[in-house]
C-alpha positions in Angstrom: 25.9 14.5 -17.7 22.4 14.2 -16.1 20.5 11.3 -16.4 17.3 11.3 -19.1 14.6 8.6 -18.8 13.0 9.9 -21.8 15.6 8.5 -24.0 15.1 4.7 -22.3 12.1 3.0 -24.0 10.4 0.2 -22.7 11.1 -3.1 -24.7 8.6 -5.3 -22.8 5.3 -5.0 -21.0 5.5 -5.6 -17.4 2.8 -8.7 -16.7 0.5 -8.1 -13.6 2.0 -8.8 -10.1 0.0 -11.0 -7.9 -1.1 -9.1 -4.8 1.3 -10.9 -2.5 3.5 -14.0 -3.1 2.5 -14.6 0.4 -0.8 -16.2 -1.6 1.4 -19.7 -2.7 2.4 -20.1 1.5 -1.7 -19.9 2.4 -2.4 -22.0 -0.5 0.2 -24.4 0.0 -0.8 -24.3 4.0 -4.6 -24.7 2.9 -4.1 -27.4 1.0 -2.1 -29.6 3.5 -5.0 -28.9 5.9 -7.9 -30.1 2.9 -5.3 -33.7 2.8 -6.1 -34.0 6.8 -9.8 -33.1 6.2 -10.3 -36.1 3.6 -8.9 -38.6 6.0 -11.4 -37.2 8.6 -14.2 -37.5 6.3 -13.1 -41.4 4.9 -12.9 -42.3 8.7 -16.1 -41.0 9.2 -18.0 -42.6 6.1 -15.8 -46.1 7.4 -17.1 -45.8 11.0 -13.8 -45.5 12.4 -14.5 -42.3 14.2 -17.6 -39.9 14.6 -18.7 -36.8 13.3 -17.8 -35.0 16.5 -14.9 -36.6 17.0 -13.7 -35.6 13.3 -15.4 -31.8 13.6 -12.8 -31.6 16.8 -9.8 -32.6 15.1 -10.8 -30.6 11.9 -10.8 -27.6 13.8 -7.9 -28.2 15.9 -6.2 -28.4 12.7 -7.8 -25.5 11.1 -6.7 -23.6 14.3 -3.2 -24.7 14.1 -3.2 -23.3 10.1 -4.4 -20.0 11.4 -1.8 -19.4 14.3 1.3 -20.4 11.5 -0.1 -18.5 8.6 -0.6 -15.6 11.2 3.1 -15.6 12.4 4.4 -16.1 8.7 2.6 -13.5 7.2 4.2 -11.1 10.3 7.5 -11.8 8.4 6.3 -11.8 5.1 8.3 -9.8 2.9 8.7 -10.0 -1.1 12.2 -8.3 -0.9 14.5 -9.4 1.3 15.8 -7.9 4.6 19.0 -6.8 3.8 17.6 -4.1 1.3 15.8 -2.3 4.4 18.5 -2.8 6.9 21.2 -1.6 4.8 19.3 1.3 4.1 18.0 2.1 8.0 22.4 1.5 9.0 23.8 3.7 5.9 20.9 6.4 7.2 21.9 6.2 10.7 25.5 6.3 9.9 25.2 9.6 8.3 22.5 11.3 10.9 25.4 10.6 13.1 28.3 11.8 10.9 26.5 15.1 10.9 26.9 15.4 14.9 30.4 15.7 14.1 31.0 17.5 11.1 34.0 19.4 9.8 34.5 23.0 9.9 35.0 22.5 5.7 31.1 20.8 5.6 29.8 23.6 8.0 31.5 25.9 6.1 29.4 24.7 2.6 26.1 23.7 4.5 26.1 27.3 5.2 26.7 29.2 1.8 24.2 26.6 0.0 21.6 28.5 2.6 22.9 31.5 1.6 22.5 31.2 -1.9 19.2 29.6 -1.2 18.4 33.1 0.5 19.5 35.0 -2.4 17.3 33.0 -4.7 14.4 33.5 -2.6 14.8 37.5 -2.6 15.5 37.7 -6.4 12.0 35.9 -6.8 10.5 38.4 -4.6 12.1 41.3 -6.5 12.6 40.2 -10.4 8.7 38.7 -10.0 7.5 41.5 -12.5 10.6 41.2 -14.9 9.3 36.9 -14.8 6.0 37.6 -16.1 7.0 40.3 -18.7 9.2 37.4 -20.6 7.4 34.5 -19.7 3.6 35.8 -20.3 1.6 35.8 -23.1 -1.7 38.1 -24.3 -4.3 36.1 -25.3 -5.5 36.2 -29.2 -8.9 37.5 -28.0 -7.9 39.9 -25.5 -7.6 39.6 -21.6 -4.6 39.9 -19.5 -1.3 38.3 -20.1 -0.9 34.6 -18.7 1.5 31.7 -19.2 0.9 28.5 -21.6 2.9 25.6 -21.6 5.2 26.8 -24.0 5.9 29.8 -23.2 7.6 28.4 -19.8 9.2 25.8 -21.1 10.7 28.3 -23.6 11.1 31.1 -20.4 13.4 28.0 -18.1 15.4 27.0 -21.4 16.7 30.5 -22.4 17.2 31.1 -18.5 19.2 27.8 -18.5 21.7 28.4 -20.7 22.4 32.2 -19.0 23.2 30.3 -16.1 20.1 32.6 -14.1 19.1 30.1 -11.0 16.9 32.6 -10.1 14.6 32.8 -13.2 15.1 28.7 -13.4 13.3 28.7 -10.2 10.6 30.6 -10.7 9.6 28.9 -14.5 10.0 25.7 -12.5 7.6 26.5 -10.2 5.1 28.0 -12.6 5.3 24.7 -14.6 4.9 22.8 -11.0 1.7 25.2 -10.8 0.8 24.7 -14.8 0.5 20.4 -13.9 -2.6 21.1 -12.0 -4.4 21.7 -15.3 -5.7 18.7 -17.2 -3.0 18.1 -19.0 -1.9 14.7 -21.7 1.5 12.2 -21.1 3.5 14.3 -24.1 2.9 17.9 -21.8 3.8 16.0 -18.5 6.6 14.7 -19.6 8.3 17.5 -20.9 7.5 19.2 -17.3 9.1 16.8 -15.7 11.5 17.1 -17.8 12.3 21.0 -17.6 11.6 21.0 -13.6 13.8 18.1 -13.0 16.8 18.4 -10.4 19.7 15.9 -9.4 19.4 17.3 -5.8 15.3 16.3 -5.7 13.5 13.1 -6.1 10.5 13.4 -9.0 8.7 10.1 -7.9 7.4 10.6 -11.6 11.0 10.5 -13.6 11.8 7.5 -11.0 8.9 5.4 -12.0 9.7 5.9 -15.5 13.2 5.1 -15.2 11.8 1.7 -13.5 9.1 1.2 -16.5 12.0 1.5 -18.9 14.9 -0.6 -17.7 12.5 -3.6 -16.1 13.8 -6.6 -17.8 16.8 -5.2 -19.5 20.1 -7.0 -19.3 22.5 -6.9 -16.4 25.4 -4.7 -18.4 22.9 -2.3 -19.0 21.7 -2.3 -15.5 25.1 -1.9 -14.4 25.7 1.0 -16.6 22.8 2.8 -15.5 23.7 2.3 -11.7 27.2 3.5 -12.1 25.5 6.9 -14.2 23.2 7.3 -10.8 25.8 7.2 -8.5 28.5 9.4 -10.3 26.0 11.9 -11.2 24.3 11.9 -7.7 20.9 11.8 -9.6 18.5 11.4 -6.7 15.8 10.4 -9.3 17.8 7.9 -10.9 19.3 6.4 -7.5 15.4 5.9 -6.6 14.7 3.9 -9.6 18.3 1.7 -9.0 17.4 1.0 -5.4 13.6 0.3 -6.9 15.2 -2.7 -9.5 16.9 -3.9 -7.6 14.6 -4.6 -4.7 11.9 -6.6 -7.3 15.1 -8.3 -9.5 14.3 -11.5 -9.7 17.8 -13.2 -9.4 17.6 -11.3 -6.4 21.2 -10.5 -4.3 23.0 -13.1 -6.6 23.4 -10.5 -9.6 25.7 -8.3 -9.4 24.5 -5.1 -10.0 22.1 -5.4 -7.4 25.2 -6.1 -4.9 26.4 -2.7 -6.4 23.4 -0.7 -5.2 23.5 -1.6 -1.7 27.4 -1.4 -1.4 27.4 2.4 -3.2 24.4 3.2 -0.8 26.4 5.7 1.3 27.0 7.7 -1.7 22.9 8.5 -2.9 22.2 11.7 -2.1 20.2 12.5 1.2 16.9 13.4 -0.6 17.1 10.0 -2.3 17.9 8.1 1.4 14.5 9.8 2.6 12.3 8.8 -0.3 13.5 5.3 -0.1 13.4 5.1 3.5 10.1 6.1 3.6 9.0 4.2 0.4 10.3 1.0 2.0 8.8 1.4 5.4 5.2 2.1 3.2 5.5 -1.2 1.3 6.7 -3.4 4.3 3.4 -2.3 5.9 1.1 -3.2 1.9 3.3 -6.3 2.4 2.2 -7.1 6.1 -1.4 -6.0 5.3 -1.9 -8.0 1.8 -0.1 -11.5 3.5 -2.5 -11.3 6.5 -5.8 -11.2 4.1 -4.5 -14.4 2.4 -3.8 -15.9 5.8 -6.9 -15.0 7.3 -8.8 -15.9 4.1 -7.1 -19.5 4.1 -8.3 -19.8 8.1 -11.8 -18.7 7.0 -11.6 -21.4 4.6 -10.0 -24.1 6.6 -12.7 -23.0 9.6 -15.5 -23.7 7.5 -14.4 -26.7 5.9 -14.1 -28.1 9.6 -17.6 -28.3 10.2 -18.3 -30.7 7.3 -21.3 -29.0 6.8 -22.2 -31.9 4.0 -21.6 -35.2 6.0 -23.7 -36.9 7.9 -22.8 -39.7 10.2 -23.2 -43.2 8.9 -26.1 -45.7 10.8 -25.1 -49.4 11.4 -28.0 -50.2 8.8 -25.8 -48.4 6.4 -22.5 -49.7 7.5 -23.6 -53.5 7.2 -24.9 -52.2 3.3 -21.6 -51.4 2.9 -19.7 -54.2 4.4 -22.2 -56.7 2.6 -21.7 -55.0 -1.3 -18.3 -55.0 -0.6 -18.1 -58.9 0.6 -19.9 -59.7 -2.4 -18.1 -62.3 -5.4 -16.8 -59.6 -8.3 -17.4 -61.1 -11.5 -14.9 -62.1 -13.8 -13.9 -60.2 -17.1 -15.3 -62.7 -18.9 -18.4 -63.8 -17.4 -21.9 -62.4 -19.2 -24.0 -60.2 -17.3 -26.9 -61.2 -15.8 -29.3 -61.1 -12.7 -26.9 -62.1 -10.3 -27.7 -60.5 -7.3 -25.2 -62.1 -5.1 -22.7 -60.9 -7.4 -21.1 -57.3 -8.1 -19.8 -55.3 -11.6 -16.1 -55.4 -11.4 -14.2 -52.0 -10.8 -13.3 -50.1 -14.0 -9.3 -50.4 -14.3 -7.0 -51.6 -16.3 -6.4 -55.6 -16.5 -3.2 -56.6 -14.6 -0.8 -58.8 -16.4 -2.2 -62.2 -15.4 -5.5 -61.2 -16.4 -6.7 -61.3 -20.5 -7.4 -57.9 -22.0 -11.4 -58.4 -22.4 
């Protein structure tokens, strides 16, 4: 029995995904950088070091940040490896089983190709016979053309006579019919009436994905086993698709299942994936070099301390004197003591009286 996403509903909304995880790495990165750059600036405001001397380590640092961000974002991938080399070996295996194919396989590659041929010449002829059924005369007059109904109506009746040839051509008039402005409701039901196990509708696989998101892992398993058995290249799509974002990642069990009944998706669904996968390693790769080179921007600027100034001896001595100064006591009274200094704002120790 094919495969229906239409009867799946969502249960959940799906939250929206950062741009790249790769983001927490550059923050993390960034902020180990912003620790170094504090020290820099306390040394500075101490006299320990200078302001050059602290802009050259700051941006030594910051340089550092950039070349490691820069090689992790290279690898930077939010699924992990074994999804695309699975795919790339269980592709190559079967380009190569094809070199040496049986008689038996020739034997059916050929009369699908001839069937295909006979398809193609019953459009060509029966075109006339088509439009006769299928076509409608406007209320107000004008020549006969489809509506929506009408084809959907044409490809059902032509289904259950078992005609490929008429299924073909109402699928391809409702192909034609999507390019008018039509709602969700009238999509859907194309899609559903042009749908075939042997093609990938990106459209059917992103609703499978929007409706099995988040469910539980029996169901999941159910609805790989379906995909498989029914060669559903649609359905296979979406199953690669979940499992590829689960969050449990290769420790659940249905996502083991997908990779190990790879060899058994349908060719049409190996390409789409293939060539899906090889698209969103590159979004990956593009998306973690903007955080890294927006953390290095950072880090380069912050470098320059663009808001310190370096400290005079006048203003060292200052600080060396206020801080030699006697604190006062919790209990002593305030008063013009100048030789004196406000104690620190904490908390009393033990051997001190609350005040």
């Amino acid at each position: 029995m094919r495969l229906n996403p239409n009867r799946i509903q969502p249960t959940q909304s799906v939250a929206a995904h950062l741009s790249t995880p790769f983001k927490a790495e550059a923050d993390a990165a960034l902020s180990e950088f912003q620790a170094t750059r504090t020290a820099l600036e306390r040394q500075v405001r101490n006299g320990e070091i200078t302001l050059k001397v602290a802009r050259q380590r700051a941006a030594e640092a910051a340089q550092r940040l950039r070349e490691r961000l820069t090689r992790q974002a290279q690898e930077s991938s939010a699924a992990p490896r074994v999804f695309l080399d699975r795919l790339v070996a269980v592709t190559e295996a079967r380009r190569l089983a094809r070199r040496t194919a049986s008689l038996e396989s020739l034997q059916r590659e050929m009369i699908e190709l001839l069937r295909q041929s006979i398809i193609e010449q019953q459009l060509a002829t029966r075109s006339a016979e088509f439009e006769a059924r299928a076509f409608r005369r406007p209320l107000h007059g004008g020549p006969p053309a489809p509506t929506l109904d009408s084809l959907l109506s044409f490809h059902e009746t032509a289904r259950v006579a078992g005609d490929e040839a008429a299924m073909e051509w109402a699928r391809r008039q409702l192909e034609a019919f999507r390019l008018r402005s039509l709602g969700p409701e009238e999509e859907r039901r194309i899609d559903q009436a042009t749908d075939r196990p042997d093609r990938v509708n990106e459209r059917t696989a992103a609703r499978y994905v929007e409706a099995l998101r988040g469910r539980p892992a029996e169901e999941l398993e159910r609805f790989v086993r379906e995909a498989v058995d029914t060669s559903d290249s649609s359905a296979c799509v979406a199953a690669f698709l979940l499992a590829r974002e689960a969050p449990e990642g290769l420790s659940a069990r249905w996502v083991r299942e997908v990779l190990d009944h790879l060899s058994r998706f349908p060719d049409s669904a190996l390409s789409a994936l293939r060539a899906r996968e090889a698209q969103a390693r590159e979004e990956e790769a593009a998306a973690a070099a903007a955080a890294a080179e927006f953390a290095a921007t950072v880090a380069e600027v912050e470098a320059r301390f663009p808001s310190l100034h370096q400290p005079d001896g006048a203003e060292i001595r200052r600080r060396d004197e206020q801080l030699a100064r006697t604190v006062d006591g919790p209990e002593e009274p305030i008063g013009l003591a100048y030789h004196r200094r406000p104690a620190r704002a904490t908390a009393p120790s033990e051997s001190e009286p609350a005040a």
